[in-house]
DSSP file (Angstrom, degrees, kcal/mol; ACC not computed):
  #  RESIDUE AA STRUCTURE BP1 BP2  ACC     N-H-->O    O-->H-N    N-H-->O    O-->H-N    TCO  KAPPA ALPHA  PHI   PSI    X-CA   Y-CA   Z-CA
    1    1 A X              0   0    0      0, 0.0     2,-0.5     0, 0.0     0, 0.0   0.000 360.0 360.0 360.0 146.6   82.2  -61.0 -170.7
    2    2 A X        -     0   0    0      2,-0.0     2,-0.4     0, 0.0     0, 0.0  -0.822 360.0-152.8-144.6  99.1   85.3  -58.8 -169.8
    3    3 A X        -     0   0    0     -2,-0.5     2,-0.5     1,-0.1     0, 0.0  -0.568  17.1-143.4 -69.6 101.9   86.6  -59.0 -166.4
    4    4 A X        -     0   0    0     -2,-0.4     2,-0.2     1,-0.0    -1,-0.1  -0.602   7.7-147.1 -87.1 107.1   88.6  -55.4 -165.3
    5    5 A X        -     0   0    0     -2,-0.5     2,-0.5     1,-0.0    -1,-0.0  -0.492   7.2-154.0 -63.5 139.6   91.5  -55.4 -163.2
    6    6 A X        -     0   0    0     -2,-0.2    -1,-0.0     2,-0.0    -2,-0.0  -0.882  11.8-135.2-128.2 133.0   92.2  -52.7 -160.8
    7    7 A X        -     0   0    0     -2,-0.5     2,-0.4     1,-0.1     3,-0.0  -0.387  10.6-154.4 -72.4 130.5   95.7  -51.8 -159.7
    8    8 A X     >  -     0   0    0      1,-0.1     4,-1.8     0, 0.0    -1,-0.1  -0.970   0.7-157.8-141.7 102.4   95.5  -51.3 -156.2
    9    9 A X  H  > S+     0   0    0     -2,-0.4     4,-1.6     1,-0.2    -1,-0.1   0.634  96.0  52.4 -63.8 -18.7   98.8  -48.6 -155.5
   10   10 A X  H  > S+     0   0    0      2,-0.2     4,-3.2     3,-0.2     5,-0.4   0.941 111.3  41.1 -63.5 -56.6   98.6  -50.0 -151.6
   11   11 A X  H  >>S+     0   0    0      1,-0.3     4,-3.2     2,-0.2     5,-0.5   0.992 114.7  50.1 -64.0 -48.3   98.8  -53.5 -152.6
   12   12 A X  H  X5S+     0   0    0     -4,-1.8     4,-3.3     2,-0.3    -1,-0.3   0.970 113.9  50.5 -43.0 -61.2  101.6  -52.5 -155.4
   13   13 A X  H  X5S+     0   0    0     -4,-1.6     4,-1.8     1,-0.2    -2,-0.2   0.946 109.0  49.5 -55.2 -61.6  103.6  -50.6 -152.3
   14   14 A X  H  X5S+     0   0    0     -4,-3.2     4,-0.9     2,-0.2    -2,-0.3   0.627 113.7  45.8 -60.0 -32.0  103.3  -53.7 -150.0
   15   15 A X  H >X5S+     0   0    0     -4,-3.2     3,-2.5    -5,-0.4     4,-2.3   0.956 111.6  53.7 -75.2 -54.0  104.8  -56.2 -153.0
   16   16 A X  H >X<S+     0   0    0     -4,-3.3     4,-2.7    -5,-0.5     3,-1.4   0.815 108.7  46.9 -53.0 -66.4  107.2  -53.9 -153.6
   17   17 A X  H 3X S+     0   0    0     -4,-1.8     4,-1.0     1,-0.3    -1,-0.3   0.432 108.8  53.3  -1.6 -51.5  108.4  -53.7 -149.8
   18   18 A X  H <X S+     0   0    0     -3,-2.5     4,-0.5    -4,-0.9    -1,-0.3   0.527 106.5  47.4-110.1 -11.6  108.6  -56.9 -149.3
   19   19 A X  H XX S+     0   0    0     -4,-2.3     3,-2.1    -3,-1.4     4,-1.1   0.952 108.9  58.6 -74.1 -48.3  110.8  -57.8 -152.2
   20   20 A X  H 3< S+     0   0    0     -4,-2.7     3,-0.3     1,-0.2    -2,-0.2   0.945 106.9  54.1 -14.5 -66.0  112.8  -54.9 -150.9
   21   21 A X  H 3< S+     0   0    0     -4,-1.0    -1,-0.2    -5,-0.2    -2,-0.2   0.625 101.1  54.3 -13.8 -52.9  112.9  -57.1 -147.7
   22   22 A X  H << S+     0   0    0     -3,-2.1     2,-0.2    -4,-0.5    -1,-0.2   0.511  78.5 100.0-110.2 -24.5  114.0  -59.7 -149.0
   23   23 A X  S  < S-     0   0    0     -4,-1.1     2,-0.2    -3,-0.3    -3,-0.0  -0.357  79.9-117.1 -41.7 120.6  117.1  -58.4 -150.6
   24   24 A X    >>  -     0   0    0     -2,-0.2     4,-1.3     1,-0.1     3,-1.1  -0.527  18.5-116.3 -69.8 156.7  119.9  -59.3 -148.4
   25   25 A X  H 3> S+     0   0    0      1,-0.3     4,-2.6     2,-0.2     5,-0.1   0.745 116.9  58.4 -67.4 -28.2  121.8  -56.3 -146.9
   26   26 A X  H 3> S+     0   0    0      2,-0.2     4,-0.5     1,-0.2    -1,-0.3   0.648 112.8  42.1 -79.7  -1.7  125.1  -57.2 -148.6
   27   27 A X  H <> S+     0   0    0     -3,-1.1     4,-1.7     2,-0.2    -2,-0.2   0.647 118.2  46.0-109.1 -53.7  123.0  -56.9 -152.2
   28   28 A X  H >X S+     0   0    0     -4,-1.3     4,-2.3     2,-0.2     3,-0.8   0.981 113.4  48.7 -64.5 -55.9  121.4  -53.9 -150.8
   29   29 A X  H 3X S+     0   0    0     -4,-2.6     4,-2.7     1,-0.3     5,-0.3   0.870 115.8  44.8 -44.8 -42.1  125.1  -52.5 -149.5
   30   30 A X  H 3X S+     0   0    0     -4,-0.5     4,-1.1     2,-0.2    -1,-0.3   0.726 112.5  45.6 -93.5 -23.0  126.7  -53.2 -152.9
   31   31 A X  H <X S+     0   0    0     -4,-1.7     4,-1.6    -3,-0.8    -2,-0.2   0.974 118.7  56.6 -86.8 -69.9  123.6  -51.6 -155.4
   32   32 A X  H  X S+     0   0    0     -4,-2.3     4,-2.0     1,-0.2     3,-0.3   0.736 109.3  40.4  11.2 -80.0  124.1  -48.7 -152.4
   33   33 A X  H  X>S+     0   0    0     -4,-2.7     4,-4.2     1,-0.3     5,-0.7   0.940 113.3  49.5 -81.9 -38.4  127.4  -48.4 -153.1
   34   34 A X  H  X5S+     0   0    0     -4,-1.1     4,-2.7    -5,-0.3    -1,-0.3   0.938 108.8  60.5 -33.2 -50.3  127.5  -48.5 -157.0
   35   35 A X  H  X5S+     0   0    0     -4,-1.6     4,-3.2    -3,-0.3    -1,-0.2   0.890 104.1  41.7 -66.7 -37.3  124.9  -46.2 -156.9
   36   36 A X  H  X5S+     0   0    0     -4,-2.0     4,-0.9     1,-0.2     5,-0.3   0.868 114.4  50.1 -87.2 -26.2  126.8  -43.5 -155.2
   37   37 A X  H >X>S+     0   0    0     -4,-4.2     4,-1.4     2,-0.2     3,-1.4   0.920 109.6  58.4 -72.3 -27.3  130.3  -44.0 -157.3
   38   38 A X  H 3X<S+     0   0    0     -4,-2.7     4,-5.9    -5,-0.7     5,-0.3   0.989 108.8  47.0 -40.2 -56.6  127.8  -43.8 -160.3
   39   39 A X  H 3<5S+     0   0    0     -4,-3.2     4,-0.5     1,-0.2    -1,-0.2   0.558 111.7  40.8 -52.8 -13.0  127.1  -40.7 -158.8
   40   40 A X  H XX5S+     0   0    0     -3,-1.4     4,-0.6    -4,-0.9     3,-0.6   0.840 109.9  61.0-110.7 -50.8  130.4  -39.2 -158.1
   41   41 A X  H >X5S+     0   0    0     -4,-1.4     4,-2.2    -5,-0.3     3,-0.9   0.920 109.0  48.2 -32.8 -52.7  131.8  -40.4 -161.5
   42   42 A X  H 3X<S+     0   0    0     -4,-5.9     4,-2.2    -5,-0.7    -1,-0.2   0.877 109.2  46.2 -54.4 -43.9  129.0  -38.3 -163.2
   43   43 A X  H <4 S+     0   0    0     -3,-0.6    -1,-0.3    -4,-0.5    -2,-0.2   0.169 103.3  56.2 -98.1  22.2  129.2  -35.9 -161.9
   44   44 A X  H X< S+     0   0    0     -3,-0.9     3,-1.2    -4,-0.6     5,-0.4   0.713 114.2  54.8 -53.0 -75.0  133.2  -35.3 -162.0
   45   45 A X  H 3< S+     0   0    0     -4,-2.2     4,-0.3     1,-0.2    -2,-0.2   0.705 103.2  47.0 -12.1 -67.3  132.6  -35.7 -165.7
   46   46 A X  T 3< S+     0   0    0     -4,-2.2     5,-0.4     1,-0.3    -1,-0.2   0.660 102.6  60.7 -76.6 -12.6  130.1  -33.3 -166.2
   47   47 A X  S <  S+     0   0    0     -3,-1.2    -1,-0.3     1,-0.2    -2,-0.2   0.277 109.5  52.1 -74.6  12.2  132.0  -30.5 -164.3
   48   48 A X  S    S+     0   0    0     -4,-0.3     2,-0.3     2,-0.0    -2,-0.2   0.522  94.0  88.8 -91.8 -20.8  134.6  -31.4 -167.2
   49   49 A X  S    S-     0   0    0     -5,-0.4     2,-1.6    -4,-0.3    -3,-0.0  -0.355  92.1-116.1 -85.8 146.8  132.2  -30.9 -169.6
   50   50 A X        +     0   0    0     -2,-0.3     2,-0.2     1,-0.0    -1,-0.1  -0.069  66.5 141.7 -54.0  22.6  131.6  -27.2 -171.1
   51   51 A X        -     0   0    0     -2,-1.6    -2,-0.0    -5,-0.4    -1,-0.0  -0.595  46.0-137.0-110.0 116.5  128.0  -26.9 -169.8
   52   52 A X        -     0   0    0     -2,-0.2     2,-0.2     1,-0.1    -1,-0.1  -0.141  34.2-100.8 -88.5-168.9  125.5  -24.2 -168.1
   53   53 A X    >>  -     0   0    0      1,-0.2     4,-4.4     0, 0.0     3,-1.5  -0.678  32.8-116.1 -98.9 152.2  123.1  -24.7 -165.1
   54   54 A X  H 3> S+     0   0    0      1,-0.3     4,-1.8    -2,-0.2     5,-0.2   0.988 122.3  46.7 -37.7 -63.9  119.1  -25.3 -166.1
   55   55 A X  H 3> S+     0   0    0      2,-0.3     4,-0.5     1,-0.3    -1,-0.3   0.459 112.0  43.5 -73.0   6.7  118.6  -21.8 -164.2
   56   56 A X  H <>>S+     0   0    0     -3,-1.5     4,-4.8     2,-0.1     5,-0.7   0.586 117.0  51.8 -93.3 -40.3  121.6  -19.9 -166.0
   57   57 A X  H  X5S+     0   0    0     -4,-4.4     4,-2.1     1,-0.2    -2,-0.3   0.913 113.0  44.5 -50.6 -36.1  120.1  -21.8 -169.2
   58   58 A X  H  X5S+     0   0    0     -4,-1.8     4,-1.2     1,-0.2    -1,-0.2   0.700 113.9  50.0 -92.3 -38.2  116.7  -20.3 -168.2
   59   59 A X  H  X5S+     0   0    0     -4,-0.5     4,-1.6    -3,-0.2     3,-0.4   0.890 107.7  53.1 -54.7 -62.7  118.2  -16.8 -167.5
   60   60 A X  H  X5S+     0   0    0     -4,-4.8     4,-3.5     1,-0.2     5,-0.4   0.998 103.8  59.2 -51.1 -60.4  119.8  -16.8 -170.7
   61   61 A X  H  X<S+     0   0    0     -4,-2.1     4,-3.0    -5,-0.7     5,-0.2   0.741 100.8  48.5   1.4 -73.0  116.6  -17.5 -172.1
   62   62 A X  H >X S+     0   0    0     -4,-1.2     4,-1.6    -3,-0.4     3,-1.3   0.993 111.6  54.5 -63.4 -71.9  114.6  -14.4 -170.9
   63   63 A X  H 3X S+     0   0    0     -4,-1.6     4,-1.4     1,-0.3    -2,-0.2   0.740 109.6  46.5 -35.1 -28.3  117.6  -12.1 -172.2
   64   64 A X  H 3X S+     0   0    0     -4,-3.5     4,-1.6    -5,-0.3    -1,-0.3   0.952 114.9  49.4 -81.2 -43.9  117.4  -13.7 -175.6
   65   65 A X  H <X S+     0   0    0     -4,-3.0     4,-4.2    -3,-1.3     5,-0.4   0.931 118.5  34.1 -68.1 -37.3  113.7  -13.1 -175.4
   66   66 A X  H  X S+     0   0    0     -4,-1.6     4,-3.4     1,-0.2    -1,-0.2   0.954 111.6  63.8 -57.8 -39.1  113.9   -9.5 -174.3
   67   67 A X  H  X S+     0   0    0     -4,-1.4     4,-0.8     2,-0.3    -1,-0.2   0.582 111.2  36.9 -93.4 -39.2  116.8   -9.2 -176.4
   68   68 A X  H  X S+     0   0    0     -4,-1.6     4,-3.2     2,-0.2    -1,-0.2   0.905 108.8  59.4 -85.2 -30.8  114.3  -10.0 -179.5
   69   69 A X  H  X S+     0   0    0     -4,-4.2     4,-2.2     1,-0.2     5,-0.3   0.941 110.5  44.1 -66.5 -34.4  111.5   -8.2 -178.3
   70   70 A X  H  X S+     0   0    0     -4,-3.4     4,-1.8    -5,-0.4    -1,-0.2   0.920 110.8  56.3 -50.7 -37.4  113.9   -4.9 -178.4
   71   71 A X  H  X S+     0   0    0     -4,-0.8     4,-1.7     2,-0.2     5,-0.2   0.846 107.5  49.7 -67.8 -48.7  115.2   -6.1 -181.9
   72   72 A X  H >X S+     0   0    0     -4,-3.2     4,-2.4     1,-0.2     3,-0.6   0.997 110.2  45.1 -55.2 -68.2  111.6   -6.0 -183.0
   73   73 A X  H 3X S+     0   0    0     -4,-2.2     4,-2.4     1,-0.2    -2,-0.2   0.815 116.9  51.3 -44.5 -35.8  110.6   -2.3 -181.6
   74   74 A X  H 3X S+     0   0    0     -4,-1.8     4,-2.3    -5,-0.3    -1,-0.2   0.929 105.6  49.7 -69.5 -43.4  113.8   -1.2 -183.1
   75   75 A X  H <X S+     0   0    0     -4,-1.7     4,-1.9    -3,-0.6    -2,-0.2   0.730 111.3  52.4 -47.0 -47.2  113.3   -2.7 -186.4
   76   76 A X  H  X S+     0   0    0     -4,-2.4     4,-1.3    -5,-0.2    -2,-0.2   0.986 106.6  59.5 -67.0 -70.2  109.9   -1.1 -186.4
   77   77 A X  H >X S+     0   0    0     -4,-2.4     4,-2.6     1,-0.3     3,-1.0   0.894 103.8  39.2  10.4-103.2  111.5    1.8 -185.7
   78   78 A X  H 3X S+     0   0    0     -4,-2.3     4,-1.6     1,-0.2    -1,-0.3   0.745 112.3  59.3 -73.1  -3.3  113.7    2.4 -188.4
   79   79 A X  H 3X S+     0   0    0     -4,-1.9     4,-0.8     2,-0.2    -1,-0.2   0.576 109.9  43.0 -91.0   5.5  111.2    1.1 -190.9
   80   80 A X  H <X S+     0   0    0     -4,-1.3     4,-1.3    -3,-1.0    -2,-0.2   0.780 115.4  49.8-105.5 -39.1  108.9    3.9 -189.7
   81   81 A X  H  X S+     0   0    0     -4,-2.6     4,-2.0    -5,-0.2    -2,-0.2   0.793 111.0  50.8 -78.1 -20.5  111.8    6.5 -189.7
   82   82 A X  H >< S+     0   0    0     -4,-1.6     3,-0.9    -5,-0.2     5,-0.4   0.992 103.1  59.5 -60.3 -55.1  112.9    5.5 -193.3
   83   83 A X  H 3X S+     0   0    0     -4,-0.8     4,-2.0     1,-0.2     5,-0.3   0.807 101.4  50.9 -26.5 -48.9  109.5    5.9 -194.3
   84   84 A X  H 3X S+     0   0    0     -4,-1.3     4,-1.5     2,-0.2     2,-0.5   0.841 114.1  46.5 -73.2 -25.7  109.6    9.6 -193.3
   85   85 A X  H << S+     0   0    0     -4,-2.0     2,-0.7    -3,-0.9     3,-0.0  -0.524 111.6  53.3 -89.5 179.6  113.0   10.1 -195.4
   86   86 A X  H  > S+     0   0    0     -2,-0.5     4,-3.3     1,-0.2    -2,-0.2  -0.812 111.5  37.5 -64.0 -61.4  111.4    8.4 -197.9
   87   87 A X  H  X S+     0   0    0     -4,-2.0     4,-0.9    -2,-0.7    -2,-0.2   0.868 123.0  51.7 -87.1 -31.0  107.8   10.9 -198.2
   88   88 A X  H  X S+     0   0    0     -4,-1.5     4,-1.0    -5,-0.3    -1,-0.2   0.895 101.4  56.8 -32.3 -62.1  110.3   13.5 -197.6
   89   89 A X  H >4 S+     0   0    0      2,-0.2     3,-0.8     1,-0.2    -2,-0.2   0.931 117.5  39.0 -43.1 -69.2  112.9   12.2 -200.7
   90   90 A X  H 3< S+     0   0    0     -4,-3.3    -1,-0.2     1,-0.3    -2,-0.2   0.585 105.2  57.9-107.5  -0.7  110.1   12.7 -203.0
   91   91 A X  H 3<        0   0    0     -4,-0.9    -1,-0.3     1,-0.2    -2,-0.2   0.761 360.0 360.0 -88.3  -7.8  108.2   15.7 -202.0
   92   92 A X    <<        0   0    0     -4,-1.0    -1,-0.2    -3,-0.8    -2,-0.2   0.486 360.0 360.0 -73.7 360.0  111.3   17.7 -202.4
């Protein structure tokens, strides 16, 4: 016979909390403060680093995509106007 736990997100919220709790504030102050030089270090860094924004990356994106879909039509294009010098070329 096979007994089924179920994870109860309340109960889960409420542990968590009170281990929260229970951290002393000087614990708390010092994971606090870590967190935010993490934060400033990283990001000093990555304004070094040679690097676009999601949304310029996302921007570029669509241009590359337009950028092919033109490439296509064009392509199409000259292979349709070659064709006509081509059936031209040989009926002369």
């Amino acid at each position: 016979m096979m007994i089924k736990a179920m994870i109860n997100a309340k109960k889960i919220e409420e542990i968590a909390k009170q281990v929260t709790d229970a951290i002393p504030p000087s614990v708390k102050n010092i994971a606090n403060d870590f967190e935010e030089k993490t934060k400033t270090v990283l990001q000093r860094k990555l304004a070094q680093l040679d690097v676009v924004t999601r949304e310029e990356f996302d921007v570029q994106t669509q241009v590359l995509l337009k950028t092919r879909e033109k490439l296509a039509q064009m392509e199409a294009k000259i292979a349709e106007l070659e064709a006509k010098l081509g059936d031209k070329e040989t009926s002369e």
